[in-house]
C-alpha positions in Angstrom: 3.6 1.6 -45.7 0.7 -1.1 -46.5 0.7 -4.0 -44.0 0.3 -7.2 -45.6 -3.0 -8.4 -45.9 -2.4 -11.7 -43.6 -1.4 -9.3 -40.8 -4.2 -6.9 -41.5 -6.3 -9.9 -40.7 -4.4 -10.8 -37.9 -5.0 -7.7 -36.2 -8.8 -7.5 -36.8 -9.1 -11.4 -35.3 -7.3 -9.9 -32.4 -8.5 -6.6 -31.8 -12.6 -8.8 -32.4 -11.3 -11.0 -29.7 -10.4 -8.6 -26.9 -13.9 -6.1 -27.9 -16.0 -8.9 -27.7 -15.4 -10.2 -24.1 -14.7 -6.6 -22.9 -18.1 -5.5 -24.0 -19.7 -8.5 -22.5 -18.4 -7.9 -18.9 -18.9 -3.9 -19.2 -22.1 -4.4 -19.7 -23.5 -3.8 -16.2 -21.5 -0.9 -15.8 -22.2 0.5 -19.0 -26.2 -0.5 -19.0 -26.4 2.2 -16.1 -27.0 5.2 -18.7 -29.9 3.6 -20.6 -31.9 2.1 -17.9 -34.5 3.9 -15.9 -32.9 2.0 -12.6 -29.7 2.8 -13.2 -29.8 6.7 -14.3 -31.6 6.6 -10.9 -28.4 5.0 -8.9 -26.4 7.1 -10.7 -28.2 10.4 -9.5 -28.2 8.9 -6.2 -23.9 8.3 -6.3 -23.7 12.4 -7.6 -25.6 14.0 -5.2 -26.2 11.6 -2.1 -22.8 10.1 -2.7 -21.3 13.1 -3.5 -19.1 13.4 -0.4 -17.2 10.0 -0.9 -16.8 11.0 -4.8 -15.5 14.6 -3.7 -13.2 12.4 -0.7 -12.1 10.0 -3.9 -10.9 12.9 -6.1 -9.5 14.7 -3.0 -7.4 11.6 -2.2 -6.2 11.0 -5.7 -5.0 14.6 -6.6 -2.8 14.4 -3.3 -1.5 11.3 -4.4 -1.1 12.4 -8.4 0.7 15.8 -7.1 3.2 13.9 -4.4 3.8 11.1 -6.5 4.4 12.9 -9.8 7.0 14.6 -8.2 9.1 11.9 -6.1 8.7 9.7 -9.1 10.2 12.3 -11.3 12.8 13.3 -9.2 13.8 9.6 -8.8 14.0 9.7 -12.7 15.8 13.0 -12.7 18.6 11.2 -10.9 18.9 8.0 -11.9 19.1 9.7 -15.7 21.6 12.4 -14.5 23.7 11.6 -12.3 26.9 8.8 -11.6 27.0 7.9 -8.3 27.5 4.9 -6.3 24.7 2.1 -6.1 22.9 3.7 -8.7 22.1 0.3 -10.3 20.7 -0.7 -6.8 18.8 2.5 -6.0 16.8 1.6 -9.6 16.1 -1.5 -8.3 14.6 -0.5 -5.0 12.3 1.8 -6.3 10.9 -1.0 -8.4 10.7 -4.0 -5.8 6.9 -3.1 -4.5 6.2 -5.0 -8.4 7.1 -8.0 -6.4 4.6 -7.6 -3.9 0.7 -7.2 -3.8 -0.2 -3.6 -4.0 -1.8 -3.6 -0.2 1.5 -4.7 0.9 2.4 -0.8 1.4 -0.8 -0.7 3.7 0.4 -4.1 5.4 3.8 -2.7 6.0 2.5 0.9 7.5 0.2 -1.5 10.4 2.9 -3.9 11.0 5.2 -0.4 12.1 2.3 2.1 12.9 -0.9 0.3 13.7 -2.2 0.0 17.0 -0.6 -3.5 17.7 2.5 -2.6 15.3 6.4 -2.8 16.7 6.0 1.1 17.3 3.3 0.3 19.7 4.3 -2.5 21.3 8.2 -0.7 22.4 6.8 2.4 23.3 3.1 1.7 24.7 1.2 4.0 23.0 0.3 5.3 19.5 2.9 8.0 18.1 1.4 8.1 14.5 -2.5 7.3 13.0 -2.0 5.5 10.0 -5.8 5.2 9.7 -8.2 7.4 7.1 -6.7 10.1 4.9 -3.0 10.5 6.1 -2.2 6.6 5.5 -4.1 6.0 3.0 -2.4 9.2 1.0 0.9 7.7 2.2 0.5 3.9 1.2 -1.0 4.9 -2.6 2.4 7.2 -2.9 4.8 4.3 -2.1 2.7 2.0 -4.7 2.5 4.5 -7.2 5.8 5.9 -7.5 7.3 3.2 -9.1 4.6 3.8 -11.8 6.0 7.3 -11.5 9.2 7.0 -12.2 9.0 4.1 -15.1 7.2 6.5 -16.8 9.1 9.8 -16.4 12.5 7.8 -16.6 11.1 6.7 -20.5 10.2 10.2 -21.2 13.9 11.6 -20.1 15.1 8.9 -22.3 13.9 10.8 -25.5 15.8 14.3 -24.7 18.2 15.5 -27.2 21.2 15.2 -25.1 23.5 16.7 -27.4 21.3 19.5 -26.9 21.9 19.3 -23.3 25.9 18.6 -23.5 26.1 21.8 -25.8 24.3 23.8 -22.9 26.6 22.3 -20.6 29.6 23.1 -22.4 28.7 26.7 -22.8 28.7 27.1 -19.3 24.4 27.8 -18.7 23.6 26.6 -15.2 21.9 23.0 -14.7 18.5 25.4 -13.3 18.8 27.1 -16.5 19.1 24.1 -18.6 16.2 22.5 -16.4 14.1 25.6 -17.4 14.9 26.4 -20.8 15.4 22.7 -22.4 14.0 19.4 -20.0 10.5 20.8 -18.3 9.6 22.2 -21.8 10.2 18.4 -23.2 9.0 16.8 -20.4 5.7 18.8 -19.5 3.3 16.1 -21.1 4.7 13.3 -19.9 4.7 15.1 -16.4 1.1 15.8 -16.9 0.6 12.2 -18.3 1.8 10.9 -14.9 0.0 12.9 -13.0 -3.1 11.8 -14.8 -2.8 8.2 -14.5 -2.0 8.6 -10.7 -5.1 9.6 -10.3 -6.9 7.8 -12.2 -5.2 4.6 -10.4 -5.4 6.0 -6.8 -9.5 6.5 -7.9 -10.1 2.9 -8.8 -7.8 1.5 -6.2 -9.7 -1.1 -3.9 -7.1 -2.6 -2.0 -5.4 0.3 0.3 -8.7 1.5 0.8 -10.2 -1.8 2.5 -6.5 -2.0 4.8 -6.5 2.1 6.1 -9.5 3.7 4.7 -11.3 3.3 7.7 -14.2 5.8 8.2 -12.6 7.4 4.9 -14.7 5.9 2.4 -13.6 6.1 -1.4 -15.6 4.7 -4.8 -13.8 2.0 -5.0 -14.8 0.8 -1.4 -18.3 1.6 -1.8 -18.2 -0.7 -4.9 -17.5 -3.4 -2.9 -19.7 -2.5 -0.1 -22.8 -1.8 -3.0 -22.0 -5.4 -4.7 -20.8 -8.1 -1.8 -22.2 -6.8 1.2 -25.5 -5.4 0.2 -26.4 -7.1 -3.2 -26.9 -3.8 -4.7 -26.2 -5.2 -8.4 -27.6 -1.4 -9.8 -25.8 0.7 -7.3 -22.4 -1.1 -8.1 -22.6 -0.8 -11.3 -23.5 3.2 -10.8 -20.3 3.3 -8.7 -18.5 1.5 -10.9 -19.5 4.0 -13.8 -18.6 6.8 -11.8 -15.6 5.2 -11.6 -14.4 4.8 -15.1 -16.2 8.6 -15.9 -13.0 9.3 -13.9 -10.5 7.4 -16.0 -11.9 8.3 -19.1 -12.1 12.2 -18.7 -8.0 11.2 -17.6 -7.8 9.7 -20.8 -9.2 12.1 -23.0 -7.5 14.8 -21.3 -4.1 12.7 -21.9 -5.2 12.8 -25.8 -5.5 16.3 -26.1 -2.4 16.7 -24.5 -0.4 14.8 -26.8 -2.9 15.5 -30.2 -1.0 19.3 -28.9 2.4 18.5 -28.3 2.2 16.6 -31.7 0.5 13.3 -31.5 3.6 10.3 -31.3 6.2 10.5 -29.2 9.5 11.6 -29.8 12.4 8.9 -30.8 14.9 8.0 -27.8 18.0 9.4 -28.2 21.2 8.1 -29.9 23.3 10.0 -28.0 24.8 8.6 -24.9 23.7 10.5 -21.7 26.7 11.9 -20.3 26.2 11.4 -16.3 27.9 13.7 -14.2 28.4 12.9 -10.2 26.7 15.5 -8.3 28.8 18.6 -7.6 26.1 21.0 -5.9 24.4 21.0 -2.3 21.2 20.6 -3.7 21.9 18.1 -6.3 23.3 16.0 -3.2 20.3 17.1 -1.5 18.1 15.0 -4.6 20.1 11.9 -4.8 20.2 11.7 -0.6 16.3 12.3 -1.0 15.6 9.5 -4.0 17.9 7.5 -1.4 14.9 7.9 1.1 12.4 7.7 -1.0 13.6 4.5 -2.6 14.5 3.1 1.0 11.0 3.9 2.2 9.9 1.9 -0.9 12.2 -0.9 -0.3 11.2 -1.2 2.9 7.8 -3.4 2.7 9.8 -6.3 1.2 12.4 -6.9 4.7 9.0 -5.3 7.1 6.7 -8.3 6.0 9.1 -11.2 5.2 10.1 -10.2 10.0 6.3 -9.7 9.7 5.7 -13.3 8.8 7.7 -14.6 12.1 6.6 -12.3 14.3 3.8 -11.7 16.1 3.0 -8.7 17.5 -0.7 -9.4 18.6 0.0 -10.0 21.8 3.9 -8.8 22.6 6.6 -9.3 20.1 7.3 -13.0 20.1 8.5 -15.8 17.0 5.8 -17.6 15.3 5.1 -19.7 12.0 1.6 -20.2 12.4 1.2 -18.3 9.3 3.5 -20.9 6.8 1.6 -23.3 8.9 -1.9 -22.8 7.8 -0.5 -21.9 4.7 0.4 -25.5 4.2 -1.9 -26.9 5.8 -5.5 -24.6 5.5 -7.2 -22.3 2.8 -4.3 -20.4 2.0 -2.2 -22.7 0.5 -5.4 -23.3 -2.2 -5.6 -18.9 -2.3 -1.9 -19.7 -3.8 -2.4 -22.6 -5.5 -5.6 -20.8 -7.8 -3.5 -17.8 -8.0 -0.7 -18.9 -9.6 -3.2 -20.9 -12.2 -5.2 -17.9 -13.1 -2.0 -16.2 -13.2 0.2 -18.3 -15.7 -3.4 -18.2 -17.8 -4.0 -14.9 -17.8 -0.2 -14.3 -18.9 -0.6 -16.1 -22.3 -3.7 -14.6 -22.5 -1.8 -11.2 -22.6 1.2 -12.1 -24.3 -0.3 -13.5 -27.1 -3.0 -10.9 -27.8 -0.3 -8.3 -26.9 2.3 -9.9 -29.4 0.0 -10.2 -32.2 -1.3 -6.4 -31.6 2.8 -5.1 -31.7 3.9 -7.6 -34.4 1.0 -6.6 -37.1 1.4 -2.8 -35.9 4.8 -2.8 -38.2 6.6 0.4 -38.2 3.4 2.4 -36.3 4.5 3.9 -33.2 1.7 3.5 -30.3 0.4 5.2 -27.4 2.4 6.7 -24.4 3.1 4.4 -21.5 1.3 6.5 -18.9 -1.8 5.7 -21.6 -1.4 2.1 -21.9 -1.3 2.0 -18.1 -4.4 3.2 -17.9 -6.2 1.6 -20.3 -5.2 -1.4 -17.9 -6.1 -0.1 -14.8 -9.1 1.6 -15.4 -11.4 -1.7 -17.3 -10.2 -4.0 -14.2 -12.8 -3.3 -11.0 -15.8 -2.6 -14.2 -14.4 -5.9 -15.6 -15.0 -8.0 -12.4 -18.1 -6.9 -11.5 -19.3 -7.7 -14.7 -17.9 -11.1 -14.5 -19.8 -11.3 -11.0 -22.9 -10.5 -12.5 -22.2 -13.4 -15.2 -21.1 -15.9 -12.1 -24.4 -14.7 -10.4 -27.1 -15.7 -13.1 -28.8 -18.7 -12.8 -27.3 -22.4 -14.1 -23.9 -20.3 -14.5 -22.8 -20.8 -10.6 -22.9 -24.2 -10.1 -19.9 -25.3 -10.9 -18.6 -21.9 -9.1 -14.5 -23.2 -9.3 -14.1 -23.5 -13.0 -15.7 -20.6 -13.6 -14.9 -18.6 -11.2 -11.1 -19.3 -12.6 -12.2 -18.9 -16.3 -13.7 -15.2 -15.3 -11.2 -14.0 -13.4 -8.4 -14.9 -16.2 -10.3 -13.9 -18.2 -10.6 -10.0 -16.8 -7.1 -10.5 -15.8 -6.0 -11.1 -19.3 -7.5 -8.7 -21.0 -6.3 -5.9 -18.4 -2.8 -6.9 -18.9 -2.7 -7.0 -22.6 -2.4 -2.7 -22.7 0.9 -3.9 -20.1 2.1 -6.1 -22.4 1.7 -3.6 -25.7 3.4 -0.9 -23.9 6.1 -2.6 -22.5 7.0 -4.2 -26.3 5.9 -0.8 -28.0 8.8 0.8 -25.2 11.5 -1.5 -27.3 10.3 -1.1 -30.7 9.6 2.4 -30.7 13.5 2.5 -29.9 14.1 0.7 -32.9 11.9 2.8 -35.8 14.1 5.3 -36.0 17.4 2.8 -36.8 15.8 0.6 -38.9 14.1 3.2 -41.1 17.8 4.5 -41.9 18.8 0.9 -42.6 16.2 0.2 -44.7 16.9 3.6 -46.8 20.5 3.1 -47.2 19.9 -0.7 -48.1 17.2 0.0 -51.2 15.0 -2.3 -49.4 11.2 -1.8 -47.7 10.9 -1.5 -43.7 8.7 -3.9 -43.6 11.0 -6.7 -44.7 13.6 -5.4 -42.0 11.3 -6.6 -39.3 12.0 -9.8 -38.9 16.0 -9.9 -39.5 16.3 -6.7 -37.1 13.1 -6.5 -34.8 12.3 -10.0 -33.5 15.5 -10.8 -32.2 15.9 -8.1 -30.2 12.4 -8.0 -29.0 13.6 -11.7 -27.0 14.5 -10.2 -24.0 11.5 -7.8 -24.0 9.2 -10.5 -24.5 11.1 -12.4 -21.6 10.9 -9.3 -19.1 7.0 -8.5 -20.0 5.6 -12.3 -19.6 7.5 -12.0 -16.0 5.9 -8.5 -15.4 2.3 -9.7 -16.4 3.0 -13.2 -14.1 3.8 -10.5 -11.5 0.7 -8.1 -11.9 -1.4 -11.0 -12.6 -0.4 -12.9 -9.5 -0.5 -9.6 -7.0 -3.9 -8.0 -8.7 -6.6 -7.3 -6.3 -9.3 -5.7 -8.0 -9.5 -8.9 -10.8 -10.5 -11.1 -7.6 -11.7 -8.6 -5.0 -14.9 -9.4 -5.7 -15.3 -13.0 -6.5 -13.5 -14.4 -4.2 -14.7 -16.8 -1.4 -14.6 -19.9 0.4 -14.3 -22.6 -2.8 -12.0 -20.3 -4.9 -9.9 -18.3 -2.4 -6.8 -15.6 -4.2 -3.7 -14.6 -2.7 -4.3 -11.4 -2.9 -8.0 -11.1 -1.8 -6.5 -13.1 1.2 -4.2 -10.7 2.1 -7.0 -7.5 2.1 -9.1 -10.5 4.4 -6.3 -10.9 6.4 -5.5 -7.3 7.2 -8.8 -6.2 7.3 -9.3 -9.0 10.6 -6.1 -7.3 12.0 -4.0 -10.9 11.0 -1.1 -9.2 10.2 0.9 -12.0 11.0 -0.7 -14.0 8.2 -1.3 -11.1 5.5 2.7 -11.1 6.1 3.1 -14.5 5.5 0.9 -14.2 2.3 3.0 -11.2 0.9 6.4 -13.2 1.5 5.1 -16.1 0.1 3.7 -14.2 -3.5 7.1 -11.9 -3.3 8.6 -15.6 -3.5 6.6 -17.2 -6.1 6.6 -13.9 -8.4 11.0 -14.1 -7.7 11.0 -17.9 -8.5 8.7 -17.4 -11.6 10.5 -14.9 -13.2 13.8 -16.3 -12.8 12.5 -19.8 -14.3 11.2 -17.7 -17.2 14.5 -16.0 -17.7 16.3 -19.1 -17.7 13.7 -20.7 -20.4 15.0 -18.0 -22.3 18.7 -18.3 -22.3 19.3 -15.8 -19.8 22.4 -18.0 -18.2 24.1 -18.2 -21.8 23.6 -14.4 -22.6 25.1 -13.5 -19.7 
C-alpha cells in the first residue's frame, strides 16, 4: 500500500521534530566516544568503575529473572482462569502506575526501616531493607506491572482454538503449556526479561531510597553530575548506561527478525476461561493473590504513612499536608503538574501523527517501545543540564528549567504513547483488511470510517497514562531540580533520602490523588459517563 503523499510528509515533519531535540540533548552522552576526555572517563567507568557496573548488571538480572516470572504468572492467570475478583486482582497489579516509582522503596521504610511500624512495635530490626536485598525487592514490585502488561498482550495473540482443541482431546494443561503456549510465548518472555533489565539498570530513584553502600550506574550519575560537577564522568556513566539498553535492544531485534519480524494478530476467538480445578493451579492464582496484594500495598501503606509519624513513636500528624500548603512542596506540585499536562501533548501529538500516517504498518513490540522510553530519559536530562548549565542560558533558571524538563519528558513518552495506540490498531489490521477485501475498496480508505472511532477510548486511556508517567517520572527531573523549580517526584527521593518519611508519604498520596483526579477529568472530557 502507498501512503498518501500529505501523510508521507507528515511523518517526516514528525519523525525531524523528535531527532532533532533528541540529538541535541544526547549530545554529552554521546560526545564521550570522540573526545580525548571522554574515552578517558569511559576507561576509567570499565575498569576503576567496574565493580558498581558488574553490581548494576548483578542487580538487574535478579530483578529481570524474578520479575519475568511473577509478571508472567500474573498474566497466566488473569488470561486462564475465572475466578472471583479477577477484574480487581487486574487492577491491583496495575495501581503502583498511580504512584511515583520510589513509592515501593517509601513503602518498604515506612514497614521495615529502622524507624518503620515493625520497629517501633517490636524494638528492634527483624529485616534490612537496605543495599541489595531491598533494593532487588522494591525494583520487582515496580516492575511487574511492566511484566505482566506485556506478557498479558503477548497471551492475547495465541490461537485459542488451538488450545480448546488440545483441551478437548484430553492433553493435560502441562502438556499444553509445553507443546503450544512457551513455544509462542518464548520471545515475548525473553522480551520482558530484557527490558527489566534494561529499566532496573537506568533506574535512579530506588537506588537513591535503599541503595545505600550498594552503589549502581544510575547513582553514580548523579553523584558524577550534581555532587561533584564531573560534566565528563557523567556523561561516561551515562554512556555506559544506554551501551546497556542498546545491546537489550538489539538483542530484542534479533530475537523477533528470528521468530519472524511483526508480531502475530490477537485472536478472534474468545478465550474460554476455566476456574481452577488442580492444587497447583489454586496454588498460582492464591500466589498472583499475593503478589498483587504485595503490589497493592504501597497505595493504603503511604496514604497511614502521611498521618503518621513514626520518627519518634507512632503518633497522628498533618505536618506533611501542612507544608504542603503552605512551603516548597506545594510549588514541587504545582510545576509538576505543568510540566506534566505539557509534556502530555507533547506525546500525544507526536505519538498520534506517528500511528495515524503509519496506515495499515504494524510496529514494534511493547516490551520495545518501552524501552526506547526508558532508556533516552537519564541521557536526556543530563543533556538538558548541560544546556541549563552554559552561560546566558541559566538566568532565567524557571522557564527553562520547565521548558527542558517537558521537553525530555515528552519525547520519552511519545514510544508510550505509539505502543499503547499501536496495541489497539494492530488488533484491528487483521479485520479491516478482510473488510476492505470483501467491500472492493482500498485499506487505506477504511481508516477513518473503522479506525478512528475506535481508537477514542485508546487515545483517552494513553493521554491519562502519559499524565501519570509524566507526573511520577524521576529521572526527567532527578537532576535539575532545586530550590526555584522543585518536582514532586525529586521531592519525594529528597524526602526519603533525609529519613522524612512522613512527608515523602504525604507527597506520594498527594500525586496518587492528582494522577486519580486527572485521569478521571480526562475520561469525562471524553464521554466516558454517556458510554457507560
Amino acid at each position: 500500500m502507498t501512503a498518501d503523499p500529505l501523510a508521507r510528509a507528515l511523518r517526516a515533519m514528525t519523525w525531524l521534530c523528535l531527532a532533532v531535540p533528541i540529538a541535541i540533548l544526547l549530545r554529552p552522552t554521546l560526545a564521550t566516544v570522540v573526545s580525548t576526555a571522554g574515552r578517558t572517563a569511559l576507561a576509567g567507568v570499565l575498569i576503576h568503575r567496574f565493580p558498581v557496573v558488574g553490581a548494576t548488571l548483578g542487580l538487574a538480572t535478579a530483578v529481570g529473572v524474578v520479575g519475568t516470572a511473577a509478571g508472567a504468572m500474573m498474566a497466566a492467570v488473569h488470561h486462564a482462569y475465572r475466578f472471583t475478583g479477577r477484574s480487581f486482582l487486574h487492577w491491583m497489579t496495575l495501581a503502583p502506575v498511580l504512584l511515583p516509582p520510589v513509592t515501593a522503596s517509601t513503602t518498604l521504610l515506612q514497614i521495615w526501616g529502622n524507624n518503620g511500624v515493625v520497629a517501633q512495635l517490636t524494638g528492634g530490626d527483624w529485616v534490612s531493607v537496605y543495599g541489595f536485598t531491598g533494593l532487588a525487592l522494591a525494583d520487582i514490585l515496580a516492575m511487574v506491572p511492566l511484566a505482566y502488561l506485556a506478557v498479558l498482550s503477548g497471551l492475547r495473540t495465541l490461537d485459542e482454538g488451538l488450545i480448546d482443541q488440545a483441551r478437548d482431546l484430553g492433553l493435560p494443561t502441562r502438556k499444553i503449556l509445553r507443546v503450544i503456549v512457551l513455544p509462542h510465548l518464548w520471545p515475548e518472555l525473553a522480551a520482558v526479561f530484557l527490558l527489566l533489565v534494561a529499566n532496573t539498570a537506568v533506574d535512579v530513584a530506588n537506588p537513591l531510597a535503599l541503595g545505600g553502600s550498594y552503589q549502581v550506574l544510575a547513582t553514580r550519575l548523579r553523584e558524577a553530575a550534581i555532587g561533584e560537577g564531573d560534566a565528563v564522568g557523567a556523561a561516561a556513566t551515562s554512556a555506559v548506561m544506554l551501551a546497556i539498553c542498546v545491546l537489550a535492544w538489539l538483542v530484542m531485534t534479533a530475537i523477533s527478525s528470528r521468530t519472524g519480524g511483526a508480531a502475530p494478530q490477537q485472536s478472534s476467538i474468545r478465550t474460554r476461561r476455566r476456574p481452577p480445578s488442580s492444587i497447583w493451579q489454586r496454588v498460582m492464582v492464591g500466589l498472583a493473590w499475593f503478589v498483587a496484594g504485595a503490589n497493592a500495598l504501597s497505595l493504603p501503606v503511604v496514604m497511614l504513612g502521611s498521618v503518621i509519624d513514626t520518627t519518634s513513636g507512632l503518633s497522628w500528624t498533618a505536618s506533611g499536608y501542612r507544608e504542603l500548603l503552605a512551603g516548597q512542596n506545594g510549588l514541587a506540585l504545582a510545576d509538576s503538574v505543568i510540566v506534566a499536562a505539557g509534556a502530555t501533548v507533547i506525546a500525544m501529538v507526536a505519538g498520534s501523527a506517528i500511528v495515524s500516517t503509519g496506515g495499515l504498518r504494524r510496529g514494534g513490540s511493547v516490551s520495545t517501545n518501552l524501552l526506547a522510553s526508558s532508556a533516552l530519559t537519564l541521557p536526556l536530562a543530563l543533556g538538558a543540564l548541560e544546556i541549563w548549565r552554559r552561560t546566558g542560558t541559566s538566568g532565567n533558571s524557571t522557564s527553562t528549567i520547565l521548558v527542558l524538563v517537558m521537553t525530555v519528558q515528552g519525547l520519552v513518552l511519545v514510544p508510550v504513547v505509539v505502543a499503547f495506540l499501536r496495541a489497539r490498531t494492530d488488533a484491528m489490521t487483521l479485520p479491516i483488511r478482510q473488510s476492505a477485501a470483501g467491500l472492493g475498496m482500498a485499506p487505506a480508505r477504511m481508516l477513518r470510517p473503522l479506525i478512528i472511532p475506535q481508537l477514542r477510548p485508546a487515545l483517552t486511556a494513553a493521554t491519562a497514562l502519559a499524565f501519570a508517567m509524566g507526573l511520577t517520572s524521576v529521572p526527567s527531573v532527578i537532576l535539575l531540580t532545586g530550590a526555584d523549580t522543585p518536582f514532586i517526584a525529586a521531592q519525594i527521593v529528597t524526602e526519603v533520602e533525609a529519613g522524612r518519611l512522613t512527608e515523602a508519604c504525604t507527597l506520594s498520596t498527594v500525586t496518587a490523588i492528582t494522577v486519580a483526579l486527572v485521569a478521571w477529568g480526562i475520561w469525562l472530557s471524553a464521554g466516558g459517563r454517556r458510554r457507560a
